[in-house]
C-alpha positions in Angstrom: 35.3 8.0 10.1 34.9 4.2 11.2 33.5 1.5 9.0 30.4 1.5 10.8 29.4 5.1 10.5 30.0 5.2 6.9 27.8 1.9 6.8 25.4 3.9 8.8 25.2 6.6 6.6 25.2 4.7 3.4 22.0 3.0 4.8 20.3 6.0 5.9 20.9 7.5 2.7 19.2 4.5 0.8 16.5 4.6 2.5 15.9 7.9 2.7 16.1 8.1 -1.1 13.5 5.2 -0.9 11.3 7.0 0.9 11.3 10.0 -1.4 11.1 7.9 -4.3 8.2 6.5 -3.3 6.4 9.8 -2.0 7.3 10.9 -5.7 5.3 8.1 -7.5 2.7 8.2 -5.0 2.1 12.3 -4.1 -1.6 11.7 -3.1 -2.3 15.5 -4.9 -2.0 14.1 -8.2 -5.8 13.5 -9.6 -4.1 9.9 -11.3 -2.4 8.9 -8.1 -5.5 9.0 -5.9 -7.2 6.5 -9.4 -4.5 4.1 -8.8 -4.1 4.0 -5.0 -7.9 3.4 -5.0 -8.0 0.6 -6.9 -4.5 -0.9 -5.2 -6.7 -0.6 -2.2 -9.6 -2.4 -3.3 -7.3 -4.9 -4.7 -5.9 -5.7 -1.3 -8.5 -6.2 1.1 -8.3 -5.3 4.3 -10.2 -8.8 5.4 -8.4 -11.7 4.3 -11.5 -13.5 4.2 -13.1 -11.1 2.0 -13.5 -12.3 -1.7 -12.0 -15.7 -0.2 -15.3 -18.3 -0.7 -15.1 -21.1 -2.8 -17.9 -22.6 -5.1 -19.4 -24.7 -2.4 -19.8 -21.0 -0.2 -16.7 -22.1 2.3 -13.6 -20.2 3.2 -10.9 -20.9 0.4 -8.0 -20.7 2.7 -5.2 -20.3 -0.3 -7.5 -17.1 -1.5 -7.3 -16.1 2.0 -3.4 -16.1 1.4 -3.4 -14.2 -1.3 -5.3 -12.0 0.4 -3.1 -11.0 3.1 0.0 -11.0 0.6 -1.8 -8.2 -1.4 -2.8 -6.8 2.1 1.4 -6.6 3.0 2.1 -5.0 -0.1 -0.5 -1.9 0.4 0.9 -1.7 3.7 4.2 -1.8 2.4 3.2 1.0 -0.1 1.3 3.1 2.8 4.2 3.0 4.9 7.2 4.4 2.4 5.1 7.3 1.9 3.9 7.8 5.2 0.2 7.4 4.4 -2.3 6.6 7.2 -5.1 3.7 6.6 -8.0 6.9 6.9 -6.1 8.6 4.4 -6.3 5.8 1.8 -10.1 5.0 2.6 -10.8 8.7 2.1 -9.1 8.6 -1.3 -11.3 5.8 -2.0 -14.6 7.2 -0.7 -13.8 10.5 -3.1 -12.9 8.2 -6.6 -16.3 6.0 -5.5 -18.6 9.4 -4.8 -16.7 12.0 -7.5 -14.6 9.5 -9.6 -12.3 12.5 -9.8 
């Protein structure tokens, strides 16, 4: 086997164990997963701008940053586990309505 299939191999193997991993923590039919993915969601806005004024009522362009760096990480998360954005709003529509 050449160097480069076993590198191949090694990296499919990582990642696949990543993605499982991550489907593991996050398995979307656990009643405490679907509490914590909620609130990750409304943590990480989907508009930067959202949550982003400052005290005079403008656009605080360093919140708006943030913003979109805790946007990347839910989109991170959503795509290890293979998690579509109406999938996440649903679970957030259900903990808002049921609290479940």
């Amino acid at each position: 086997m050449g160097i480069f299939k076993q590198a191949k191999n090694k990296l499919s193997s990582y990642l696949f164990r990543k993605r499982s991993a991550f489907r593991i923590v996050f398995d979307d039919k656990k009643q405490e997963v679907k509490c914590v993915l909620s609130e990750i969601r409304r943590f990480c806005p989907s508009d930067p701008a959202r949550n982003a004024l400052n005290k005079k009522g403008e656009i605080d362009e360093k919140q708006v940053l943030i913003n979109i760096g805790r946007r990347q990480v839910l989109s991170f998360i959503m795509a290890q586990i293979n998690m579509p954005d109406e999938r996440i709003e649903e679970i957030v529509r259900e903990e808002m309505q049921y609290g479940k």
